[in-house]
PASEBA-1860 file (N, C-alpha, C; in nm, 3 decimals):
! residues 208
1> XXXXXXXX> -2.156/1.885/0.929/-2.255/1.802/0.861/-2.215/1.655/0.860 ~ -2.126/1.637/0.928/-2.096/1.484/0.944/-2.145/1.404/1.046 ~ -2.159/1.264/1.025/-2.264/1.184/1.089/-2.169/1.147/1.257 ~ -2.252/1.135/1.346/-2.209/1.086/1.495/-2.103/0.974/1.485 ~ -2.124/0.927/1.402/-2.013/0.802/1.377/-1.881/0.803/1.361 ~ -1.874/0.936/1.249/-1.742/0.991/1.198/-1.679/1.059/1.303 ~ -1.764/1.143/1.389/-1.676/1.226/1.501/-1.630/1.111/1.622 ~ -1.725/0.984/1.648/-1.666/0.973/1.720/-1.496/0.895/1.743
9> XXXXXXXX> -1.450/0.920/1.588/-1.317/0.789/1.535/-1.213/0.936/1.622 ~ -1.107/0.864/1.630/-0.990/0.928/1.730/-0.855/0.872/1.659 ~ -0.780/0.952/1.686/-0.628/0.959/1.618/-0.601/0.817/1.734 ~ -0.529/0.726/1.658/-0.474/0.631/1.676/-0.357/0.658/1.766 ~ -0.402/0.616/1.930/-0.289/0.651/2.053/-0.111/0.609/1.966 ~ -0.148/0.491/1.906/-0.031/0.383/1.839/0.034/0.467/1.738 ~ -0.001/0.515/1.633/0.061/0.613/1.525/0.108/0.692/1.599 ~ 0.043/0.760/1.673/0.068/0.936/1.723/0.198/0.910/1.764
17> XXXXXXXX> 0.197/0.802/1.885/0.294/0.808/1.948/0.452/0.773/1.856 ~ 0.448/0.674/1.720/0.512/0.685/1.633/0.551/0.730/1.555 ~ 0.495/0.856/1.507/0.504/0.957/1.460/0.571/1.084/1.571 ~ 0.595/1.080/1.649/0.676/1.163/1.777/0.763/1.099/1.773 ~ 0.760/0.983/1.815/0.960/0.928/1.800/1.017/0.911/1.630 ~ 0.947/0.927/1.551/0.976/0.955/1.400/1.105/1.122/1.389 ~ 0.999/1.210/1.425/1.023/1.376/1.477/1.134/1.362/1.539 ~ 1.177/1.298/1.672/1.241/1.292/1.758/1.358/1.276/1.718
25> XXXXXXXX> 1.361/1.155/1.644/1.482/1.061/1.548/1.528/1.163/1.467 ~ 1.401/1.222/1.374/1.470/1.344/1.278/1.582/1.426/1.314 ~ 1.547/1.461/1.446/1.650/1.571/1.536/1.777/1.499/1.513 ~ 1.807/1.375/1.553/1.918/1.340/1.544/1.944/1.237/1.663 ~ 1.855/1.282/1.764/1.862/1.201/1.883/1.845/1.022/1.897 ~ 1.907/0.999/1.946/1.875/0.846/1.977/1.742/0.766/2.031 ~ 1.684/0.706/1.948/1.519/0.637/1.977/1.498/0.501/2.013 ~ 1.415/0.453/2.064/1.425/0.341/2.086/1.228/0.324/2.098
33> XXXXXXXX> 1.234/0.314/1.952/1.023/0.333/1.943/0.944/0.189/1.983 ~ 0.861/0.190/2.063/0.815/0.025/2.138/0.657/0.086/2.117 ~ 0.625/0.124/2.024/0.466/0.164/1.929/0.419/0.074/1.853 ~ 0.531/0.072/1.763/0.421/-0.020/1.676/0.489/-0.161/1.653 ~ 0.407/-0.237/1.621/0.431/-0.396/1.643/0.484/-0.420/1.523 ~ 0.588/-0.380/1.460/0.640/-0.406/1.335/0.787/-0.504/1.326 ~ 0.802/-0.594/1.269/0.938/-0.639/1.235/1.067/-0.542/1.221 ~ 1.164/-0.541/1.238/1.269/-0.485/1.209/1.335/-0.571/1.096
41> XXXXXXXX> 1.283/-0.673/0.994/1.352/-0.687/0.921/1.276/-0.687/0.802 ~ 1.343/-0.687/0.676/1.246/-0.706/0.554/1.166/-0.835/0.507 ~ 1.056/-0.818/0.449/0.966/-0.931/0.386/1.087/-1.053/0.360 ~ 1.070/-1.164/0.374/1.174/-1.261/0.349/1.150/-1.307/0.234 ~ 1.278/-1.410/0.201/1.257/-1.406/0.006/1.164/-1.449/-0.056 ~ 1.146/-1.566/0.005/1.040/-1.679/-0.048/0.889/-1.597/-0.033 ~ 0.879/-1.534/0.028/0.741/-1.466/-0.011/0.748/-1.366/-0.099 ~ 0.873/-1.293/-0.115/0.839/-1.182/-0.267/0.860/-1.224/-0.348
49> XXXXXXXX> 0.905/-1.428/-0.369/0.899/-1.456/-0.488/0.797/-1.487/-0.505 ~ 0.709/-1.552/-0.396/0.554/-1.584/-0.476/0.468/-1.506/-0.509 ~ 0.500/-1.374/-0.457/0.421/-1.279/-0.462/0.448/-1.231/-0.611 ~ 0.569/-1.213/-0.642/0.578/-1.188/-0.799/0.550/-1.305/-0.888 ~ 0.555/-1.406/-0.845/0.530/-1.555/-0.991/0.344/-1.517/-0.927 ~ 0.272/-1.464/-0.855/0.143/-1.470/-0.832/0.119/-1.341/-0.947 ~ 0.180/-1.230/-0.947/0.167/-1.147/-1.060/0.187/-1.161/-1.169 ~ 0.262/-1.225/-1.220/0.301/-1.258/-1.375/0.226/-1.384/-1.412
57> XXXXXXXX> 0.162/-1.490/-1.333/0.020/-1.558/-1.346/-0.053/-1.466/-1.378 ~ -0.106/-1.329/-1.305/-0.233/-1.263/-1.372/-0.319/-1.278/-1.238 ~ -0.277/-1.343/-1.144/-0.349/-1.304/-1.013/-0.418/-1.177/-0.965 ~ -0.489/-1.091/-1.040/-0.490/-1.000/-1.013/-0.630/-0.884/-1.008 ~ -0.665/-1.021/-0.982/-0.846/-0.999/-1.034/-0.961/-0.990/-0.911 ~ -1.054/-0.964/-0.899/-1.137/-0.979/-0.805/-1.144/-1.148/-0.727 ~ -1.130/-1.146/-0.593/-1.093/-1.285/-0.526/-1.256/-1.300/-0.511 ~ -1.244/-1.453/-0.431/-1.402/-1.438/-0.326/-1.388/-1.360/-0.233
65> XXXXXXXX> -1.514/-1.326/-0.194/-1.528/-1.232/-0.079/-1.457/-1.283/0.026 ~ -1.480/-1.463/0.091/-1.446/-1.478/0.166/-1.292/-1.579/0.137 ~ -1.226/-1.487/0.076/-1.066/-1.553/0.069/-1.096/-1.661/-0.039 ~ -0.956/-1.667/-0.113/-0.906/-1.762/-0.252/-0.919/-1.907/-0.150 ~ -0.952/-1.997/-0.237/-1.000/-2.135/-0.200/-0.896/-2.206/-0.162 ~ -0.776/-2.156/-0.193/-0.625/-2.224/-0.139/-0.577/-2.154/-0.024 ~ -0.632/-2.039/0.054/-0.591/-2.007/0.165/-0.687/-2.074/0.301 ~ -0.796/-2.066/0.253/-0.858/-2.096/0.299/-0.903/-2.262/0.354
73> XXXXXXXX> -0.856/-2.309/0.240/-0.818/-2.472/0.245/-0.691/-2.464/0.390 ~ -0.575/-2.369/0.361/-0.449/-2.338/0.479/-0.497/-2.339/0.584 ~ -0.608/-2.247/0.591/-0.705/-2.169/0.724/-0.744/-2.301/0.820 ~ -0.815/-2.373/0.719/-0.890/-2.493/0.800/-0.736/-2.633/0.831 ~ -0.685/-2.640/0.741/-0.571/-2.733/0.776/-0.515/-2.653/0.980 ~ -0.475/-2.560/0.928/-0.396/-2.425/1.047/-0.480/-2.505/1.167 ~ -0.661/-2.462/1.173/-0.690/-2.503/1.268/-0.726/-2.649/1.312 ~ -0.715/-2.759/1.198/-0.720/-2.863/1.270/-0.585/-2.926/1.311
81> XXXXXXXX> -0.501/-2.851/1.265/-0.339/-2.932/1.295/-0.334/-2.883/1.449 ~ -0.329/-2.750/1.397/-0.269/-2.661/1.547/-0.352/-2.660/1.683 ~ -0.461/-2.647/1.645/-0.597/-2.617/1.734/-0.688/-2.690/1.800 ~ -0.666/-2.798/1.683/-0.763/-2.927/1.677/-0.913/-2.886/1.692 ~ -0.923/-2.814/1.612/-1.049/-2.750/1.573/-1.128/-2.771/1.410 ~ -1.265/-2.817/1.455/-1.283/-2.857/1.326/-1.375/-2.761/1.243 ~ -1.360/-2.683/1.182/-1.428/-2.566/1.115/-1.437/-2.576/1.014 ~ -1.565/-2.574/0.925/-1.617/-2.569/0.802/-1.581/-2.442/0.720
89> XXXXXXXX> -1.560/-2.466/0.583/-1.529/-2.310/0.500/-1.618/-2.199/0.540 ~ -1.746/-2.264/0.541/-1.821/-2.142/0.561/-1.804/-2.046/0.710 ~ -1.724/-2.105/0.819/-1.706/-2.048/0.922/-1.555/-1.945/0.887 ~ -1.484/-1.902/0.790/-1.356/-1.870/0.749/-1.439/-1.742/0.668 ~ -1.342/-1.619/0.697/-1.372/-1.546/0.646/-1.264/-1.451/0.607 ~ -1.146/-1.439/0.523/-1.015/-1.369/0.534/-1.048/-1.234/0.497 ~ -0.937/-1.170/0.608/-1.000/-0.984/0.574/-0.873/-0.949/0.568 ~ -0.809/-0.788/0.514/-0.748/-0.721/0.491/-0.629/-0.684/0.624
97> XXXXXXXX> -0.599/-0.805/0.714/-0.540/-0.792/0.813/-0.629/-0.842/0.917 ~ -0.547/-0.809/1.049/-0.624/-0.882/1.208/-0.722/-0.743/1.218 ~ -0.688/-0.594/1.218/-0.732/-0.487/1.282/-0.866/-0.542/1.178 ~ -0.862/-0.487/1.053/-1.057/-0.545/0.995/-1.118/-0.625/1.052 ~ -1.053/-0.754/1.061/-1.120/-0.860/1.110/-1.238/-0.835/1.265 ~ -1.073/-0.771/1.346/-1.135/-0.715/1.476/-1.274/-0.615/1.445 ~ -1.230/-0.502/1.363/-1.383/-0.443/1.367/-1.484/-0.511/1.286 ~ -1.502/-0.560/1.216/-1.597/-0.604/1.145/-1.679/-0.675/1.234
105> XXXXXXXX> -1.592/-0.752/1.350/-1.653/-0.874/1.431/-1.732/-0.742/1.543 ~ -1.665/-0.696/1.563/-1.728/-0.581/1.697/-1.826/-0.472/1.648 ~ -1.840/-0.467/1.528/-1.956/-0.408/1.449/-2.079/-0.472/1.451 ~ -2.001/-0.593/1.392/-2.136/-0.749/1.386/-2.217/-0.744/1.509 ~ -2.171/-0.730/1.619/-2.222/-0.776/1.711/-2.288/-0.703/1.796 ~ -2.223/-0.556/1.825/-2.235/-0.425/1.905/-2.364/-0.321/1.873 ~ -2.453/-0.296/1.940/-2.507/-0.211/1.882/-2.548/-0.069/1.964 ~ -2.590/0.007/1.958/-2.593/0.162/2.044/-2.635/0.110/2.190
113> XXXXXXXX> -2.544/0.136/2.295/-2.591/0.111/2.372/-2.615/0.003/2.465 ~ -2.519/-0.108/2.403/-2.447/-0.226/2.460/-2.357/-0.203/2.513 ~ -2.339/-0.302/2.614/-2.200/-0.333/2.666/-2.085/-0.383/2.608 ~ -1.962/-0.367/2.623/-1.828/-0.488/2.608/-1.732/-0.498/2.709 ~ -1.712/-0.589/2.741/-1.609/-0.616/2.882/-1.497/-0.630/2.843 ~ -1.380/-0.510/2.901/-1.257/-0.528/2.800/-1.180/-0.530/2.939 ~ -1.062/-0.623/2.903/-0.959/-0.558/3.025/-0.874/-0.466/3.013 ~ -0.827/-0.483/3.157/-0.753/-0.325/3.150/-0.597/-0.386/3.208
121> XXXXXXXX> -0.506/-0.358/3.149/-0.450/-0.288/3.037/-0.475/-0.360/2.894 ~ -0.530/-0.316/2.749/-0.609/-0.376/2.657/-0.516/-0.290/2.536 ~ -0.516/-0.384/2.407/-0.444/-0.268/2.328/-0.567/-0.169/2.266 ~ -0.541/-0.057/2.218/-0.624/0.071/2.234/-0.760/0.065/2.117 ~ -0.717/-0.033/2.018/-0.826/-0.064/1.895/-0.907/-0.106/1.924 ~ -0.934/-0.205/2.037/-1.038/-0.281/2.093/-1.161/-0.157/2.128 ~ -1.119/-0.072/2.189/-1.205/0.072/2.230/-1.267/0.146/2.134 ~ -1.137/0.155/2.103/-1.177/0.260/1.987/-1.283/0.177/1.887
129> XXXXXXXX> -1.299/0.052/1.831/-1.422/0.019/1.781/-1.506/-0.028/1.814 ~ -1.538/-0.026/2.005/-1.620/-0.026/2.096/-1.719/0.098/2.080 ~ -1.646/0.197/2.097/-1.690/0.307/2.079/-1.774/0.370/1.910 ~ -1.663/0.339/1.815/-1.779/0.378/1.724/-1.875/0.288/1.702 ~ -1.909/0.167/1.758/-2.029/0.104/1.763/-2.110/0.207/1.782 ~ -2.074/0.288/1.914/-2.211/0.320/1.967/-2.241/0.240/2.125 ~ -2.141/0.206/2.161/-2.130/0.062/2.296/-2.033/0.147/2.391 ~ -2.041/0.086/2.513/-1.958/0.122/2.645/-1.903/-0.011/2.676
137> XXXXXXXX> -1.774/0.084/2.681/-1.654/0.014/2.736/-1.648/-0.031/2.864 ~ -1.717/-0.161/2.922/-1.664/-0.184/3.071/-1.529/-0.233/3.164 ~ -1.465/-0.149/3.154/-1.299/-0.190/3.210/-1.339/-0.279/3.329 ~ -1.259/-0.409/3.311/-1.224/-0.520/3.398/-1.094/-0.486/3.416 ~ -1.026/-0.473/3.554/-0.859/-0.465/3.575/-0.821/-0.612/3.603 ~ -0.742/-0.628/3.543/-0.640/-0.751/3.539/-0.545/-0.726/3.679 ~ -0.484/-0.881/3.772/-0.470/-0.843/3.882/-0.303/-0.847/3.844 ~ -0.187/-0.842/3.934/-0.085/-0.869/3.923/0.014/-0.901/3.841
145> XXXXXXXX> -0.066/-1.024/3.801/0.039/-1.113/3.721/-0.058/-1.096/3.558 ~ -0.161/-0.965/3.520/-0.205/-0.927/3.433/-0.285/-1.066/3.414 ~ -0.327/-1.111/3.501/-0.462/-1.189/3.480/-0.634/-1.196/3.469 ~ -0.653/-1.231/3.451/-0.833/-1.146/3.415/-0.898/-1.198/3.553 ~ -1.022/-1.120/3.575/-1.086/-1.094/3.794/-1.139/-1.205/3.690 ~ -1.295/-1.185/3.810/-1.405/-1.249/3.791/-1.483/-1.189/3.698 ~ -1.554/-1.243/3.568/-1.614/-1.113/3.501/-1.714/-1.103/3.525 ~ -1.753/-1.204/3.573/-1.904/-1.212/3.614/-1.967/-1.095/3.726
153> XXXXXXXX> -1.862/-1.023/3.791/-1.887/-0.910/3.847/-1.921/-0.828/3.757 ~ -1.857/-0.766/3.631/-1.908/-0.713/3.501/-1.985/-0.703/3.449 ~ -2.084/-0.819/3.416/-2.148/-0.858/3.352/-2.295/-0.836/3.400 ~ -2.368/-0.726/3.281/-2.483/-0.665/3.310/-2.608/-0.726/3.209 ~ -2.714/-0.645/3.218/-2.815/-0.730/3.123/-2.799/-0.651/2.963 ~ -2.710/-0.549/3.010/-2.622/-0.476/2.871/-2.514/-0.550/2.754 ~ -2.445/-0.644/2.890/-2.364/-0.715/2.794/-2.391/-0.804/2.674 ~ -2.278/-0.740/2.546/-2.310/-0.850/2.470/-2.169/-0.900/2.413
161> XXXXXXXX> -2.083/-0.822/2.453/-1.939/-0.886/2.422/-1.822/-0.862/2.574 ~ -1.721/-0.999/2.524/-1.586/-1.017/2.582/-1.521/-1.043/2.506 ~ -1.421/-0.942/2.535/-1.305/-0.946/2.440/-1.162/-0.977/2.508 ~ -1.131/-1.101/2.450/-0.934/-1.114/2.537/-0.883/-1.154/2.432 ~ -0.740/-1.129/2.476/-0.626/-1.143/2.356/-0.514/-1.197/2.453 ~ -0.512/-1.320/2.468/-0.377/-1.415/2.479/-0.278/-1.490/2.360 ~ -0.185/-1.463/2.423/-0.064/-1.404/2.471/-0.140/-1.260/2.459 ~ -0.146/-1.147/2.537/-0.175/-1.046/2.550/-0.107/-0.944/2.499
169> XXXXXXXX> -0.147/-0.810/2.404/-0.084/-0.692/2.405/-0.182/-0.600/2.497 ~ -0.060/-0.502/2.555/0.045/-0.513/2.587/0.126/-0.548/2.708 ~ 0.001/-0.664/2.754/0.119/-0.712/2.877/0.187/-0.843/2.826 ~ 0.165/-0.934/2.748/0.280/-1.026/2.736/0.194/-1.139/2.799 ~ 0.073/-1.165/2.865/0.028/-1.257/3.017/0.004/-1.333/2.856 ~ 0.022/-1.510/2.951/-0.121/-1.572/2.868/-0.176/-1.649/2.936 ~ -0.315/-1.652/2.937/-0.408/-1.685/3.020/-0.389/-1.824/3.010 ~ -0.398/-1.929/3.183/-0.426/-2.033/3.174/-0.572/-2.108/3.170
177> XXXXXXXX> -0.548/-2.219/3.151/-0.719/-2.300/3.111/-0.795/-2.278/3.163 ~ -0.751/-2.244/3.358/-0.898/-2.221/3.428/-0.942/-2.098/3.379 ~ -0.877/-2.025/3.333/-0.932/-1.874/3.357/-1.018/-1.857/3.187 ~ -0.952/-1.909/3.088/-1.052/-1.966/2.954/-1.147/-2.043/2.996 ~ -1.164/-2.167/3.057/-1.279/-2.233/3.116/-1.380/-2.147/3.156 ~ -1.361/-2.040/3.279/-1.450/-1.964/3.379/-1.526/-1.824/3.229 ~ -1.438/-1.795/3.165/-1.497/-1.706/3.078/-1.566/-1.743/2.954 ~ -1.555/-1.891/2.936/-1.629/-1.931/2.843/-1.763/-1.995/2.879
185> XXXXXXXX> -1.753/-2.040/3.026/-1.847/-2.076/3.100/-1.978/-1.978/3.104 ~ -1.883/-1.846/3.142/-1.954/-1.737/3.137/-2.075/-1.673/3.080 ~ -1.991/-1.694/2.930/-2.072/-1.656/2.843/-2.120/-1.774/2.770 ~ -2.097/-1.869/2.811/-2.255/-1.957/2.737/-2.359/-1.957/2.849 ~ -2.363/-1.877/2.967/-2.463/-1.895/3.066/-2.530/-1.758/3.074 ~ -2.453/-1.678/2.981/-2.563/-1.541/2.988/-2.542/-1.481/2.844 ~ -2.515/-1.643/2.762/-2.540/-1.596/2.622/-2.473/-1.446/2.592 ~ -2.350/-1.456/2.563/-2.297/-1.349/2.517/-2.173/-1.414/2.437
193> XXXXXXXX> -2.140/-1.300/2.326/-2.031/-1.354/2.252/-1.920/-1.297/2.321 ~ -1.826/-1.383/2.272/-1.656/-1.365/2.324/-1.589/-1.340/2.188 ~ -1.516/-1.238/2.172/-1.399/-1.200/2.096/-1.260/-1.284/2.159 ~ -1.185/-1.380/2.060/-1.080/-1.408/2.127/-0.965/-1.393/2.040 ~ -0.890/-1.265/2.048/-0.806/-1.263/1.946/-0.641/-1.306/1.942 ~ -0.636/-1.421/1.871/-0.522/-1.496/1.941/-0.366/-1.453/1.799 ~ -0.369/-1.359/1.820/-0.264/-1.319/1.656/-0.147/-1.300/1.708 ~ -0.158/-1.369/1.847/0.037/-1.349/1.888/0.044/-1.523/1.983
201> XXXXXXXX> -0.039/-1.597/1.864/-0.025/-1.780/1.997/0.057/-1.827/1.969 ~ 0.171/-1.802/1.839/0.287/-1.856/1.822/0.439/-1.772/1.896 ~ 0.380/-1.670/1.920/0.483/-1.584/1.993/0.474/-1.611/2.149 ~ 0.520/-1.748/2.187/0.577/-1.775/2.353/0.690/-1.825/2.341 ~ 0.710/-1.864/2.483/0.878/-1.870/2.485/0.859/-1.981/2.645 ~ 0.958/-2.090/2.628/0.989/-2.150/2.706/0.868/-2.288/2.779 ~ 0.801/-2.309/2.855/0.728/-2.399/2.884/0.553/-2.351/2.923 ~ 0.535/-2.203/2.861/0.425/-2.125/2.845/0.325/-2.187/2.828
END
């Protein structure tokens, strides 16, 4: 008696596989788990102290929907320092992590029977809330050096999303300007939105 929506959600490739080298470890054996994107060290100090002087204030109440007025003030500083992007509050919307954010946006947009152009190799969430849209997944393969083709080969009268993530999981690539230029080009010429989820742009290394 459950709705098409609910059957079509799937055990998380990412847990499963962390939960087997969990098992594994139990045995006794030696692990070395490359699943989940977690720190190996603990919360650092200065944030569990604000986090506790934020509790004993009484912080603890219903926020705005769209994020406390002092993060969000951060949000817009973040992108005009870093980004040089100039974005109004009302374009800011803070959610319960990157993974919400991601579906909420691919919900927004997706509807039964649309397209999304994802590449291939892509991390596995992108699909998976492709799919409970109700949308098809069009795999683009990335060439060599995990760079994105032409998408415009892709691109049907179905499409209504592109989705990339530079610095990339899980290849590590990050896309240069021409190849952001050609896909943004893209889609302002056949009107389609782009997902660009950038939650690893401080994680490069060297003259990247």
């Amino acid at each position: 008696m459950t709705s098409a929506r609910l059957n079509r959600i799937q055990e998380s490739e990412t847990l499963a596989i962390a939960k087997l080298a969990a098992e594994i470890a139990r045995e006794g054996k030696d692990v070395i788990a490359l699943s989940l994107g977690e720190p190996d060290f603990t919360t650092p100090r200065h944030i569990c102290k604000s986090a506790m002087q934020s509790l004993r204030r009484g912080d603890t109440h219903y926020t705005p929907s769209a994020g406390i007025p002092e993060l969000v003030e951060a949000i817009l500083k973040k992108f005009h320092d870093d980004n040089r992007l100039e974005v109004t509050s009302d374009q800011i919307l803070v959610t319960a992590g990157a993974k919400q954010a991601v579906f909420m946006a691919i919900q927004a947009v997706l509807d039964e029977g649309d397209e999304a152009i994802l590449l291939d190799p892509s991390w596995v969430t992108y699909n998976a809330c492709i799919e409970f849209a109700g949308a098809r997944t069009v795999w683009a393969p990335t060439d060599r050096d995990f760079m994105p083709p032409d998408l415009g080969e892709y691109i049907t009268d179905k499409t209504k999303l592109i989705i990339i993530n530079s610095p990339s999981n899980p290849t590590g690539a990050v896309f240069n300007r021409k190849h952001l230029e050609e896909i943004a080009d893209l889609a302002i010429e056949n009107d389609i939105m782009v997902l660009s989820d950038e939650i690893y742009e401080k994680i490069i290394y060297g003259k990247t």
